[in-house]
C-alpha positions, 0 to 999 in steps of 0.5 A, a space after each residue: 667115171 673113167 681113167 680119161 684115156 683114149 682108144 681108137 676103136 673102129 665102128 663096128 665094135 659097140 662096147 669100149 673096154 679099157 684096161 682100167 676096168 671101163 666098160 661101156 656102150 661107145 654111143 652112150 660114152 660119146 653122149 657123155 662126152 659132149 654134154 661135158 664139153 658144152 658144160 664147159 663151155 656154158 661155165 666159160 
């Protein structure tokens, strides 16, 4: 889970880390957030 914010980050820095406390791989969280999308858009 995160915080919902946004960072732009450029493409060769791999991990996303947030103030919050996040911290992940940008591929896997980007692969979250498309799956997100398309559950929402099914459920629509």
């Amino acid at each position: 889970m995160n915080c919902g914010a946004t960072h732009d980050m450029p493409l060769n820095k791999r991990v996303f880390k947030c103030g919050c406390g996040v911290e992940e791989n940008r591929d896997i969280h980007a692969a979250q957030n498309i799956l997100r999308q398309a559950y929402i858009e099914i459920a629509a």
